[in-house]
C-alpha angles and dihedrals in degrees: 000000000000091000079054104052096044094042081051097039097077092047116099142137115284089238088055119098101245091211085065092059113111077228094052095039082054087051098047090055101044082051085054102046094047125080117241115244131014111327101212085173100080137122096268098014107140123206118194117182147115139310127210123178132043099348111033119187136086123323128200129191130193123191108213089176137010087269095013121092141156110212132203141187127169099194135151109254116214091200110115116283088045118202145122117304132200116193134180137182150186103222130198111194116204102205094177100071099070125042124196132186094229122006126021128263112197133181109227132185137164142145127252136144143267131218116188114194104204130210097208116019135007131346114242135226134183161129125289129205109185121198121173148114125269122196107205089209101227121245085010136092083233127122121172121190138193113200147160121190123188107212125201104221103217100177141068079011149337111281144144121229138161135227118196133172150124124238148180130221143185126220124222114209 
């Protein structure tokens, strides 16, 4: 019956206003209710791209809600000691602050962990804090990102460090 009634729906007679159909006045309301463009912030929505900064590497990103992501980067970090880094974050993203004529540019923040693998000395392991912009780039899979994230080192020892970039990514949908 549903098949029926939508193939029907667009069917009319060619003196009939088309806006005046059952089917056009459905369409009109799913157009409506969908965003133009390409919607990158959506539950399973997956971002791949580069990482340049300290660290600098690659950097994913997973929406698991329309202002809800976990974030990723595995990256060599150049800050003494130097090694390999994986980092991971729960991200909220606050869409209301900024408002663009075209594009979204939300704050986001969020807290995660960091694991440095280090080629002389002790590995390193800690809590992140994130904090950066996003612009969501309008029409596009493309997302760009300025952060800084100060990270409490909790082994081998106490210690405060930072972590700071920009990156690009690319959303698979």
């Amino acid at each position: 019956m549903g098949i029926a009634s939508v193939a029907g729906a667009g069917q009319g007679s060619s003196g009939d206003d088309s806006t005046n159909s059952p089917g056009a006045a459905a369409n009109q309301s799913i157009a409506a209710a969908a965003p133009s463009g390409t919607l990158i912030h959506q539950s399973g929505s997956f971002g791949l791209g580069p990482l340049f900064g300290e660290p600098t590497g690659l950097t994913g990103k997973l929406w698991l809600s329309d202002k809800n992501a976990v974030d990723m980067g595995a990256a060599w970090s150049f800050v003494e000691p130097q090694g390999f880094q994986l980092h991971g974050d729960f991200l909220f993203h606050k869409f209301d602050l900024f408002h663009l004529p075209k594009g979204e540019l939300p704050l986001y923040f969020g807290v995660g962990g960091r694991v440095k693998f280090v080629e002389h000395g002790d590995n390193r392991a800690g809590v992140r804090a994130p904090v950066g912009l996003s612009y969501l780039i309008p029409d596009s899979r493309f997302e760009v990102f300025a952060e800084v994230a100060p990270i409490l080192d909790l082994a081998p020892s106490t210690t405060l460090e930072w972590n700071g970039g920009v990156g690009l990514r690319f959303y698979f949908q």
